[in-house]
SEMIBA-142984 format. One line per field, with one value per residue: x, y, z of N, C-alpha, C in turn. Coordinates in nm, 4 decimals, decimal comma, m for minus. Each point is the difference from the previous one (the first is absolute). Layout:
n_xx: [X/...]
n_yy: [Y/...]
n_zz: [Z/...]
ca_xx: [X/...]
ca_yy: [Y/...]
ca_zz: [Z/...]
c_xx: [X/...]
c_yy: [Y/...]
c_zz: [Z/...]
***
This chain:
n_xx: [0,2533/m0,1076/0,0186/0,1336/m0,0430/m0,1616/0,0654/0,0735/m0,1452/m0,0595/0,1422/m0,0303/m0,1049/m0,0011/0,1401/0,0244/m0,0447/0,1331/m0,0532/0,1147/0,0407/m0,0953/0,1542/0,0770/m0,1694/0,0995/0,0556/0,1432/m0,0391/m0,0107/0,0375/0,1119/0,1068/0,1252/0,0460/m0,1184/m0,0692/0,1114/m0,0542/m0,0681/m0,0728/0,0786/m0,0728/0,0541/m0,0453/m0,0127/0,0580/m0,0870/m0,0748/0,0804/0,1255/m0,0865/0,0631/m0,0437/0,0376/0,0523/m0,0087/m0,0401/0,0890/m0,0303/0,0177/0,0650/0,0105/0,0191/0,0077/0,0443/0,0324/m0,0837/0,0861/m0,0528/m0,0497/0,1034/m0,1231/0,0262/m0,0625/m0,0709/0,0119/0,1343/m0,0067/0,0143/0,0492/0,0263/0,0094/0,0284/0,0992/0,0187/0,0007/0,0610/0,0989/m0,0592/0,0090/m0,0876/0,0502/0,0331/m0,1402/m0,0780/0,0815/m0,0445/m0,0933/0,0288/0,0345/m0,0424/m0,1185/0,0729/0,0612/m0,1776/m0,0246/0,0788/m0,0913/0,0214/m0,0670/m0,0332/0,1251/m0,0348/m0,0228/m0,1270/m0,0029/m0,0032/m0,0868/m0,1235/0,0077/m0,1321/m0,0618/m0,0354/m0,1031/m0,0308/0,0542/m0,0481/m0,0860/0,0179/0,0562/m0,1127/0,0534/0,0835/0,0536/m0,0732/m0,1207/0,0277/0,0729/m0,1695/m0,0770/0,0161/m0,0065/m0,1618/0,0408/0,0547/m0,0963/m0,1073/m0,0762/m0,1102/m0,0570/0,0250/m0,1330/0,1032/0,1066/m0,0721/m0,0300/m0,0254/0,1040/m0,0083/0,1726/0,0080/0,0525/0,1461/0,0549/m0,1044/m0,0359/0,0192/0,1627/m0,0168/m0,0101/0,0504/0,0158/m0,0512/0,0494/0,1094/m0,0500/m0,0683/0,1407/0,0881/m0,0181/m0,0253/0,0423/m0,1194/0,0855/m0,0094/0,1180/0,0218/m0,0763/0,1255/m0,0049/0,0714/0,0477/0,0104/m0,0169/m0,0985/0,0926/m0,0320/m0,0655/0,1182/m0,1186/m0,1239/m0,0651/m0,0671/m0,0251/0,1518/m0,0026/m0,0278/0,0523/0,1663/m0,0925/m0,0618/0,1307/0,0732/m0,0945/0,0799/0,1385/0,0060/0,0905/0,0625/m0,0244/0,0739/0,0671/m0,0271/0,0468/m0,0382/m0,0043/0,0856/0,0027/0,0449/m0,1460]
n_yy: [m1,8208/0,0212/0,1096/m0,0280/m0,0926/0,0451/0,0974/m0,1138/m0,0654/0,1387/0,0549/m0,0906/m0,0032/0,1230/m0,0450/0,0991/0,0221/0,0522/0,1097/m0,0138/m0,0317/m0,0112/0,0359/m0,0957/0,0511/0,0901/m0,0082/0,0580/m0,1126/0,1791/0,0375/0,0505/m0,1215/0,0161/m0,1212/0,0030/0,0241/m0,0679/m0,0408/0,0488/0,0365/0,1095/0,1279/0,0302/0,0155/m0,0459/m0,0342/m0,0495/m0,0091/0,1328/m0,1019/m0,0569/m0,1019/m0,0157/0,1111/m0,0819/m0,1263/0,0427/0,1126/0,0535/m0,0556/0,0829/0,0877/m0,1192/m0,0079/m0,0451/m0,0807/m0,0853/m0,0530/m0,0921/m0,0879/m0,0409/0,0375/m0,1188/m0,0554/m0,0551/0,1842/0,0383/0,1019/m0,0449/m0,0808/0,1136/0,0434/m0,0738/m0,0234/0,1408/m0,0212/m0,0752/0,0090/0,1444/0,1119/0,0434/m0,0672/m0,0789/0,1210/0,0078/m0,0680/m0,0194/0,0331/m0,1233/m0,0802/0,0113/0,0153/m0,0729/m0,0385/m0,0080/m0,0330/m0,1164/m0,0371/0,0622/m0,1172/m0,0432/0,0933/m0,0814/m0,0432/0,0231/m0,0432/m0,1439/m0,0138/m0,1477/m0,0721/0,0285/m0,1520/m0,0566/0,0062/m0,0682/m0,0119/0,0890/0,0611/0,0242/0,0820/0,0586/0,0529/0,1330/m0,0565/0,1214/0,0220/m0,1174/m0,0241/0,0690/m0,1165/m0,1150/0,0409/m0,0559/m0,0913/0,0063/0,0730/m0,0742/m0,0338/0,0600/m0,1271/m0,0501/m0,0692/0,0623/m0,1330/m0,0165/m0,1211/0,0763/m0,0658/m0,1314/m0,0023/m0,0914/m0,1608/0,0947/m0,1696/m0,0652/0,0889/0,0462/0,0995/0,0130/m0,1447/m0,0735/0,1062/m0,0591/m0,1453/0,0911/0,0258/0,0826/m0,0256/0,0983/0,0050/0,1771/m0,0255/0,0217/m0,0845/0,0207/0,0262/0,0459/0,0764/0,0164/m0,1094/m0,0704/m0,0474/m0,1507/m0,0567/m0,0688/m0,1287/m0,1034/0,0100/0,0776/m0,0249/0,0116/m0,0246/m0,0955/m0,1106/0,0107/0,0359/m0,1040/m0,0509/0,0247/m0,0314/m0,1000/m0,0380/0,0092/m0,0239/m0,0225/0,0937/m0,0961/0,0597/m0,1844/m0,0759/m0,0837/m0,0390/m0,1078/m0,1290/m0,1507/m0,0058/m0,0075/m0,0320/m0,0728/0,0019]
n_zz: [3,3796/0,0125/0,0344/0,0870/0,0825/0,0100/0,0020/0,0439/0,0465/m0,0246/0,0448/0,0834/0,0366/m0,0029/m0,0676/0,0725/m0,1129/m0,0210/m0,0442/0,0066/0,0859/0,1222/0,0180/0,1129/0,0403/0,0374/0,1897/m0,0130/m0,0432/m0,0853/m0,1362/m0,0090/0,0144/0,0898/m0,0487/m0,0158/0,1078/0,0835/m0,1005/0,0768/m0,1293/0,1249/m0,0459/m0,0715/m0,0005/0,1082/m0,0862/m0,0842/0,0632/m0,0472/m0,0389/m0,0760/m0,0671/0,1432/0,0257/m0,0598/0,0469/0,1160/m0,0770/m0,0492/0,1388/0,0658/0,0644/0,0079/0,1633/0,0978/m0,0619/0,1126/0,0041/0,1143/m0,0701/m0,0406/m0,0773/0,0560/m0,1431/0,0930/0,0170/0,0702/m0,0525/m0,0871/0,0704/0,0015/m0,1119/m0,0432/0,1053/m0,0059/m0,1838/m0,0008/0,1152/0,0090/m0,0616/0,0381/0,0725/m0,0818/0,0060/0,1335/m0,0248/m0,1094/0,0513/0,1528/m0,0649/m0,1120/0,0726/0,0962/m0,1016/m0,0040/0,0692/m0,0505/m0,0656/0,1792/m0,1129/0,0947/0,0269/m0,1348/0,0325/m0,0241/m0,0902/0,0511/m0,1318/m0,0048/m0,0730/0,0179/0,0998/m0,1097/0,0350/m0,1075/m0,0383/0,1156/m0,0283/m0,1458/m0,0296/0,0845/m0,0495/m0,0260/m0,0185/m0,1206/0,0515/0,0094/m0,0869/m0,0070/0,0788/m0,0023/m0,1170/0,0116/0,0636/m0,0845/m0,0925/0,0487/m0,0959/0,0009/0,0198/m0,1987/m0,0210/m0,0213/m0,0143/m0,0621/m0,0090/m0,0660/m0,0319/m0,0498/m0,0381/m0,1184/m0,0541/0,0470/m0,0094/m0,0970/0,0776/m0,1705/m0,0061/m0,1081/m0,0873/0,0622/m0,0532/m0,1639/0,0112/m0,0019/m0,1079/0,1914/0,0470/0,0558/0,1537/0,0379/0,0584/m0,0028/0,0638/m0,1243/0,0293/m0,0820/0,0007/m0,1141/m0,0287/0,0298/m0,1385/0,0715/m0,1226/0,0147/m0,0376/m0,0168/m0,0829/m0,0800/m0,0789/m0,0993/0,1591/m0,0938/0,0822/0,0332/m0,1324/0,0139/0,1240/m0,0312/m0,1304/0,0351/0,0637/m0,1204/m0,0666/0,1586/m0,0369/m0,0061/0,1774/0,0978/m0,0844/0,0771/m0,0814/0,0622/m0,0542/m0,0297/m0,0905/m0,0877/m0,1122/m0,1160/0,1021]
ca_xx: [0,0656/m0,0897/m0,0080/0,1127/m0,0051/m0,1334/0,0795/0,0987/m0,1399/m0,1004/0,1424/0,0265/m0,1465/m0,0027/0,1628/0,0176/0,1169/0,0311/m0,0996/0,1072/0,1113/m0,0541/0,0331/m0,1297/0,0039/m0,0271/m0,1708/m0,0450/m0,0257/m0,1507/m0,0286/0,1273/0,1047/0,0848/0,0925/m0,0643/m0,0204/0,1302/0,0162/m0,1135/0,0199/m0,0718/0,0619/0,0604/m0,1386/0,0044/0,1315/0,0248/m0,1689/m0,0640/0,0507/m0,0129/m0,0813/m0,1613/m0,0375/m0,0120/m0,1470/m0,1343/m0,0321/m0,0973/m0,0872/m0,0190/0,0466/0,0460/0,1302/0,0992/m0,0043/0,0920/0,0014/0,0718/0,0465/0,0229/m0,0585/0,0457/m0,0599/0,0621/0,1048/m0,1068/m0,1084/m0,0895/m0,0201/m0,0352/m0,1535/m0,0633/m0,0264/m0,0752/m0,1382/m0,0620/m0,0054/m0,0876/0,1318/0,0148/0,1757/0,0718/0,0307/0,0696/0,1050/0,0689/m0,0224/0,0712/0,1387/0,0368/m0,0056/0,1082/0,0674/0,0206/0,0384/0,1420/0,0214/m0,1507/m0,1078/m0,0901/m0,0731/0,0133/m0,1916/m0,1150/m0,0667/m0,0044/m0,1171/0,0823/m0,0675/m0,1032/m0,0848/m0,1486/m0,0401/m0,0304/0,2038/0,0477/m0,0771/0,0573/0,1486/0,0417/0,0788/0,0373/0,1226/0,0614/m0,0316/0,0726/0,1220/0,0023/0,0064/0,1756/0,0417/m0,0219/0,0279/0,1426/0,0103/m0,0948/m0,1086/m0,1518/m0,0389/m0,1650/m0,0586/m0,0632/m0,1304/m0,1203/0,0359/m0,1986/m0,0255/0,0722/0,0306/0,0514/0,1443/0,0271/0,1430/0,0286/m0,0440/0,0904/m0,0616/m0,1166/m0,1600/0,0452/m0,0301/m0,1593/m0,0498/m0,0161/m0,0816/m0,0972/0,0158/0,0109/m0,0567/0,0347/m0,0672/m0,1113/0,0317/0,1455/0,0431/0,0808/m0,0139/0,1367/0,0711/0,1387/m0,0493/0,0683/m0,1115/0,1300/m0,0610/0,0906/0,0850/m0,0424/0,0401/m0,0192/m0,0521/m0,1222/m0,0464/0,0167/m0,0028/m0,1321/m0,0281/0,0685/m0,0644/m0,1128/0,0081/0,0236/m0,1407/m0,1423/0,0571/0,1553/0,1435/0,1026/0,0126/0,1067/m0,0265/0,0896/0,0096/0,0589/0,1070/m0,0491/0,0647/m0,0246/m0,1335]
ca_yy: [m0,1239/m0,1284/0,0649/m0,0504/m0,1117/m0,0175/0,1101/m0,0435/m0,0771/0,0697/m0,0128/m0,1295/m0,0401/0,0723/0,0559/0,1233/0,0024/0,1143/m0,0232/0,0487/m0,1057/m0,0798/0,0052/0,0179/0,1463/0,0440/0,0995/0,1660/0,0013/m0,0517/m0,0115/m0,0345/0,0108/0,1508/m0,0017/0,0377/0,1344/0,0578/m0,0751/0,0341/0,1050/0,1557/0,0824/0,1278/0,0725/0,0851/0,1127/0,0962/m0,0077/0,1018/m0,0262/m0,1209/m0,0764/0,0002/0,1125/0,0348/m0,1185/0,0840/0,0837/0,0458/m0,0454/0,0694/0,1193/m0,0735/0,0539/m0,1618/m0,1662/m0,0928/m0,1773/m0,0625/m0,0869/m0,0337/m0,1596/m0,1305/m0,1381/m0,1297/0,0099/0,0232/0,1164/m0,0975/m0,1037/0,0976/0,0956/m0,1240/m0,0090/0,1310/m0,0428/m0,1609/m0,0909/0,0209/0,0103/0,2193/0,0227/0,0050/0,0814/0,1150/m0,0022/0,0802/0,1250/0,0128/m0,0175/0,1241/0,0918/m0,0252/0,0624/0,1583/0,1027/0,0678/0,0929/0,0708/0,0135/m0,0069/0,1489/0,0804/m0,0886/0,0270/m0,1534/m0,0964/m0,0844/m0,0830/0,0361/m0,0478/m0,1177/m0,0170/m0,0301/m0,1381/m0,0089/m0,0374/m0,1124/m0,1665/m0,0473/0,0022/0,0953/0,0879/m0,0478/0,1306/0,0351/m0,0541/0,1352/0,1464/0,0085/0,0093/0,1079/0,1214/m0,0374/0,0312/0,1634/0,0448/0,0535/m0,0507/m0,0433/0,1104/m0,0574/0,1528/m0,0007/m0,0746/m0,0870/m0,0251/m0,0824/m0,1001/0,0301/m0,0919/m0,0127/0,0931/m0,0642/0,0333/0,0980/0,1072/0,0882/0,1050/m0,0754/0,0072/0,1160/0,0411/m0,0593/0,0563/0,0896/0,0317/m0,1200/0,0237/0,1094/m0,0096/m0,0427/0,0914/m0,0070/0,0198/0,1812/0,0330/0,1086/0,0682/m0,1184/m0,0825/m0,1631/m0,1514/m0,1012/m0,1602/m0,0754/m0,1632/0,0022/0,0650/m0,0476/0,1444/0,1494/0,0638/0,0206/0,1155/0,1321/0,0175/0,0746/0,1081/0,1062/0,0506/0,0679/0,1045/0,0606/0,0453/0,1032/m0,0065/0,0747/m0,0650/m0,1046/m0,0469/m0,1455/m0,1158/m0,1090/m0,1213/m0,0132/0,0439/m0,0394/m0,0444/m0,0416]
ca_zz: [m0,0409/m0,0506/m0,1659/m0,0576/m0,0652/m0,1290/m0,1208/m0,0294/m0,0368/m0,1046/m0,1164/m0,0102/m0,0892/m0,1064/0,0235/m0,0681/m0,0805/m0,1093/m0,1759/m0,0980/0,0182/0,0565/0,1031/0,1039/0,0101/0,1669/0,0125/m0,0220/m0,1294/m0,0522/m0,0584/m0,0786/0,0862/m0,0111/m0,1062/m0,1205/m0,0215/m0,0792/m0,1418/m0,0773/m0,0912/0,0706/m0,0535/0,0445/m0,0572/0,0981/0,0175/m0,0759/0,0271/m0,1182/m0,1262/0,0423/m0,1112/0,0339/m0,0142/m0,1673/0,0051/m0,0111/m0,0750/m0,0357/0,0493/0,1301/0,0707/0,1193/0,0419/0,0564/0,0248/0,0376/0,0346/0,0901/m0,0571/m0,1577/m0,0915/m0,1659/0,0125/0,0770/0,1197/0,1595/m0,0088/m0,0922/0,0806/0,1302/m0,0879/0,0216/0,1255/0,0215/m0,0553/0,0114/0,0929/0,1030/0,0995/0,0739/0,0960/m0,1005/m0,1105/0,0455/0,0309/m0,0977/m0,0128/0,0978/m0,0566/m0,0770/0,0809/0,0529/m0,1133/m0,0182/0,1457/0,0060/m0,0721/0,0390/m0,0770/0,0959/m0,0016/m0,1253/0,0017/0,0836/m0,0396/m0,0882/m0,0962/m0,0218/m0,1740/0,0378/m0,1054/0,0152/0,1276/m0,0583/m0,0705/0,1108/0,1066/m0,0409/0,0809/0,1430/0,0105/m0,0861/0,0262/0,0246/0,1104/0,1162/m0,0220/0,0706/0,1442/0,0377/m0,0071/0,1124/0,1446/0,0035/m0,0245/0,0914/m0,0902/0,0268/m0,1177/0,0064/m0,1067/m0,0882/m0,1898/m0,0336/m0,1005/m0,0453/m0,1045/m0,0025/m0,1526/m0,0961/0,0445/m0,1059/m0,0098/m0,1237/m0,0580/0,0283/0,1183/m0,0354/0,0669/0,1756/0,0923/m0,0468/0,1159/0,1715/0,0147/0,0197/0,0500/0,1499/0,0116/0,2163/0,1367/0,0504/0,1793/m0,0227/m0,0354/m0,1674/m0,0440/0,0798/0,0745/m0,0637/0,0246/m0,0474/m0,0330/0,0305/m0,0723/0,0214/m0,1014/m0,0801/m0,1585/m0,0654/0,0458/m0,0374/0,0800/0,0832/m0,0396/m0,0497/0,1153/0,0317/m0,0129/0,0763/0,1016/m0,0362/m0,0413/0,0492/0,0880/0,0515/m0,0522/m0,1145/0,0294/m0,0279/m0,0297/0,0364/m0,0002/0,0671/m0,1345/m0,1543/m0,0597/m0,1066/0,0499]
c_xx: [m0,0875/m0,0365/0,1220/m0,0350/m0,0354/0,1021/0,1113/m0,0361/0,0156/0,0887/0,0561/m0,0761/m0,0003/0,0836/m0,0380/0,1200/0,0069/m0,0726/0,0910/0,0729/m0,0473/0,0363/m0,1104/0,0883/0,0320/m0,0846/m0,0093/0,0264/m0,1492/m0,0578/0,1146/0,1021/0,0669/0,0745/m0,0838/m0,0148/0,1411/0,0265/m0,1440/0,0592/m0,0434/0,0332/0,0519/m0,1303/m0,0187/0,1297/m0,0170/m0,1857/m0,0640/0,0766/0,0571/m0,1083/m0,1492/m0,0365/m0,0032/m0,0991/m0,1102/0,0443/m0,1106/m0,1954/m0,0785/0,1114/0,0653/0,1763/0,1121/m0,0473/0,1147/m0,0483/0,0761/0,1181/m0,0005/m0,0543/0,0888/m0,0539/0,0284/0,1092/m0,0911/m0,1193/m0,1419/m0,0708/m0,0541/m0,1561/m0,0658/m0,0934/m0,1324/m0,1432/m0,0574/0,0106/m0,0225/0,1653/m0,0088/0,0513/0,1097/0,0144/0,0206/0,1506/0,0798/m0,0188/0,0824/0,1306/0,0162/m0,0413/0,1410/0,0622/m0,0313/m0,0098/0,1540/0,0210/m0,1245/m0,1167/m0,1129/m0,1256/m0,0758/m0,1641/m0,0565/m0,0872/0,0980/m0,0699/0,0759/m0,1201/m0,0882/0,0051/m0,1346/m0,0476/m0,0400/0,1669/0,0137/m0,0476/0,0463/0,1670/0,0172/0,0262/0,0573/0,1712/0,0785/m0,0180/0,0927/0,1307/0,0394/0,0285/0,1370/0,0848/m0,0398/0,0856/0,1667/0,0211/m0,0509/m0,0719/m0,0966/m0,0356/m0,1922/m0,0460/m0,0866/m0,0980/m0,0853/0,0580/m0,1832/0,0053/0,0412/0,0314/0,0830/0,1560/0,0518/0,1263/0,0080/m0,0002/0,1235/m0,0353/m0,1049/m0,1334/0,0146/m0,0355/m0,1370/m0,0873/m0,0358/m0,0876/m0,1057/m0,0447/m0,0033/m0,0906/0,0345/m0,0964/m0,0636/0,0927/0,1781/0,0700/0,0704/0,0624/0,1031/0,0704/0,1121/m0,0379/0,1275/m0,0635/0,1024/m0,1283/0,1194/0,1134/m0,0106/0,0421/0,0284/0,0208/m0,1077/m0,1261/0,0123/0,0042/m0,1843/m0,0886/0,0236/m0,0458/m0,1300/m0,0131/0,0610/m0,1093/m0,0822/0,1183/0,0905/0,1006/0,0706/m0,0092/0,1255/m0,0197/0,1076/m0,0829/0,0785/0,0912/m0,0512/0,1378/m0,0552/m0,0709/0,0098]
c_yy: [m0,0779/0,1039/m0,0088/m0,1465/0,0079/0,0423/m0,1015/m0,1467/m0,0051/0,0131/m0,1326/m0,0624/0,1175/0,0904/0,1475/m0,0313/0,1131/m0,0072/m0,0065/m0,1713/m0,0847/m0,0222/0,0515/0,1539/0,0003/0,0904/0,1234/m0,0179/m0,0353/m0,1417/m0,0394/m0,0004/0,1244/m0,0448/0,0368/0,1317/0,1063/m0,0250/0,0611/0,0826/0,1151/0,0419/0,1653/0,1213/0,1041/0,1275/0,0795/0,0250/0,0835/m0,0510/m0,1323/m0,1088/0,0215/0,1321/0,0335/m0,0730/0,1378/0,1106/0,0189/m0,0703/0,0004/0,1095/m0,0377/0,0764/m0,1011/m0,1115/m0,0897/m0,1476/m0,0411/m0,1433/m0,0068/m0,1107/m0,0376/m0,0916/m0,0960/0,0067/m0,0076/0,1072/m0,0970/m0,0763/0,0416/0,0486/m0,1847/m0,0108/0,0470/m0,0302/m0,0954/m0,0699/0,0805/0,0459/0,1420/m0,0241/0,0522/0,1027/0,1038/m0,0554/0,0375/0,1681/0,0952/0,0600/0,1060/0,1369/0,0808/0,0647/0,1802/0,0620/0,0193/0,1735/0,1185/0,0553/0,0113/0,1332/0,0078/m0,0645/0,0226/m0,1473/m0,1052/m0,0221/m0,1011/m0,0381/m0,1446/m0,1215/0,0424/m0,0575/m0,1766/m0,0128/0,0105/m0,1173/m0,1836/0,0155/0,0257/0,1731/0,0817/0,0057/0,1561/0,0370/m0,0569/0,0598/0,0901/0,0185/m0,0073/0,1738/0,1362/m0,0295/0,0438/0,1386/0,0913/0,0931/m0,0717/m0,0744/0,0465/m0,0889/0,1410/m0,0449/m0,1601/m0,0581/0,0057/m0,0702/m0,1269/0,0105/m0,1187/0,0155/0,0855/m0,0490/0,0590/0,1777/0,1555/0,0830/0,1191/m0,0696/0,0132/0,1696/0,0141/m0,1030/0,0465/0,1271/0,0036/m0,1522/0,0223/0,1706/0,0035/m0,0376/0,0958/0,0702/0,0761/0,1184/m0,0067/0,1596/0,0813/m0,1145/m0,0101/m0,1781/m0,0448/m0,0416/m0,1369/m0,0951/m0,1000/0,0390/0,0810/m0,0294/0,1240/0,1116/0,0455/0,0309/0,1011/0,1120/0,0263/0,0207/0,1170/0,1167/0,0327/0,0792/0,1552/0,0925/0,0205/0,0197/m0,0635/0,0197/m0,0337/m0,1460/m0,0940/m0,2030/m0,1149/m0,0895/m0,1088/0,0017/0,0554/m0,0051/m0,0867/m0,1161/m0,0884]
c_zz: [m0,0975/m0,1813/m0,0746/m0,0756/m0,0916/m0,1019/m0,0307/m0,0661/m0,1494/m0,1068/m0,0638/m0,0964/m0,1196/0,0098/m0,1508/m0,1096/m0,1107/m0,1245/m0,0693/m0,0045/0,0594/0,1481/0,1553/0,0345/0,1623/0,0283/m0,0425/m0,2086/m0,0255/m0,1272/m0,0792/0,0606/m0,0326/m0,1152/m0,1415/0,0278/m0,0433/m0,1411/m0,0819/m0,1185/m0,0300/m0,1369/0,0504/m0,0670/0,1053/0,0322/m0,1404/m0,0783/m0,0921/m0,1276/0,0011/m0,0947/0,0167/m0,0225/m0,1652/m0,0285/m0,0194/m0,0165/m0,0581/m0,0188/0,1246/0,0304/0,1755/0,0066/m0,0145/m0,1072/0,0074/0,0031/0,0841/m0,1021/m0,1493/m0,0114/m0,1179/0,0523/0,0358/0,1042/0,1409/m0,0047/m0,0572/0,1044/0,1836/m0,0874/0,0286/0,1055/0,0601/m0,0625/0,0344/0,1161/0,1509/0,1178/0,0168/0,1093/m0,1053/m0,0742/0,1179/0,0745/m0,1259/0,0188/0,1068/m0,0546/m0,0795/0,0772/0,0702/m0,1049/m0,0659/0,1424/0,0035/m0,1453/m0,0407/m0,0765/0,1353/0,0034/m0,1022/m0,0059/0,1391/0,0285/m0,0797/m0,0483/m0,0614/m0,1419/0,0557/m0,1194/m0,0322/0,1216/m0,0390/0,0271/0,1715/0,0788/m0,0340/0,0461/0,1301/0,0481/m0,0761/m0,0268/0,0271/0,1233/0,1067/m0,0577/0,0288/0,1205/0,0146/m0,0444/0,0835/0,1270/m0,0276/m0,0549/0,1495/m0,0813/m0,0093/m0,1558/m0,0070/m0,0939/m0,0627/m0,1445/0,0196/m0,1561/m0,0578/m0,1565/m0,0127/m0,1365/0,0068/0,0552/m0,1206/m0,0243/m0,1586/m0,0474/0,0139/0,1139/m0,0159/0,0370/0,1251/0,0426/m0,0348/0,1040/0,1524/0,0049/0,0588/0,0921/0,1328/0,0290/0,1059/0,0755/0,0898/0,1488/m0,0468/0,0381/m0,0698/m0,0115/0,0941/0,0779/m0,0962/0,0662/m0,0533/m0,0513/m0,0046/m0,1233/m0,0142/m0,1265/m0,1328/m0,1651/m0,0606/0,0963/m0,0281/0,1631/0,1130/m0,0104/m0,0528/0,1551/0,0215/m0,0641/0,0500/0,1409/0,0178/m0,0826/0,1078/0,1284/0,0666/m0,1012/m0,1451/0,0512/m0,0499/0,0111/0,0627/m0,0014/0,0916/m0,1215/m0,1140/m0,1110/m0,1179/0,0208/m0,1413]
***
């Protein structure tokens, strides 16, 4: 009884509310009431994962299987304002409930079997330690808990490289060069991977993992995102 109160206390004094609308959240609401999460902007990517705008994105920039995106970025939409969230205001509930969520979605469409590992595209270890957390990583998790696939910090972020907003996608891949590496504790070699990352512009970054992990034996690695679109 008395953890009922504190909990009904604690709502009172600090009333849970939706990132989206504001609305007070109930209890079996995490992070976004059910009416947003019904309104969010899914894409269909997942139904069609080998042909598909993103998969022309990194042509010929990696040898990657699947890509996908959980959400359509437009500016100033809900996707925008969730990537917000995530960077700046300290919310890894938030990203593995996105990951919850789309998870849920490819188990209906039995990708599960198809990865050995989640990898989620490492911060610099400076870039983490100042936001708290890895926003991919917590993505992952959530996605691991709904594929039932083991998540893996397989790569190492060993460089701190420059904001790449202004930079084509060719600078952007010469930037990522020699940027990530594996992880001494890793297994790679003959694996199949997810690699996850918040969001995807060029692609330059994930394919610039996706090839490292593939230079040192894994199978195939396949790509998802929180969104991606005309970033």
């Amino acid at each position: 009884m008395r953890l009922f109160l504190l909990k009904d206390f604690l709502d009172l004094v600090f009333p849970r509310n939706c990132l989206l609308c504001g609305r007070t959240l109930y209890d079996h609401e995490l992070n976004l009431c059910l009416i947003c999460r019904g309104t969010l902007p899914v894409t269909s990517y997942h139904l069609r994962p080998v042909d598909n705008d993103l998969t022309d994105k990194v042509k010929g920039l990696s040898s990657v299987g699947m890509v996908m995106a959980y959400l359509k970025f437009t500016k100033g939409g809900d996707s925008q304002k969730l990537l917000h969230e995530l960077k700046y205001r300290n919310k890894p509930k938030l990203a593995f409930e996105l990951g919850s969520l789309y998870g849920k979605m490819l188990v209906q469409q039995d990708y599960a079997k198809n990865w050995d590992f989640i990898v989620p595209v490492p911060l610099h270890p400076v870039k983490e330690k100042r936001r708290g957390y890895n926003q991919s990583e917590h993505f992952g998790l959530g996605l691991s808990e709904a594929l039932n696939v083991r998540l893996s910090n397989a790569l190492i972020r060993c460089k701190f490289t420059e904001t790449q907003t202004q930079k084509s996608r060719l600078q952007r891949m010469d930037n990522m060069e020699e940027v990530f590496q594996i992880s001494p504790y890793a297994q790679v070699n003959t694996k199949s991977f997810l690699l996850v990352d918040d969001v995807m512009t060029t692609g330059a970054t994930l394919c610039a993992c996706a090839n490292v992990l593939l230079a040192n034996g894994a199978k195939n690695v396949d790509l998802v995102t929180i969104a991606a679109g005309g970033y």
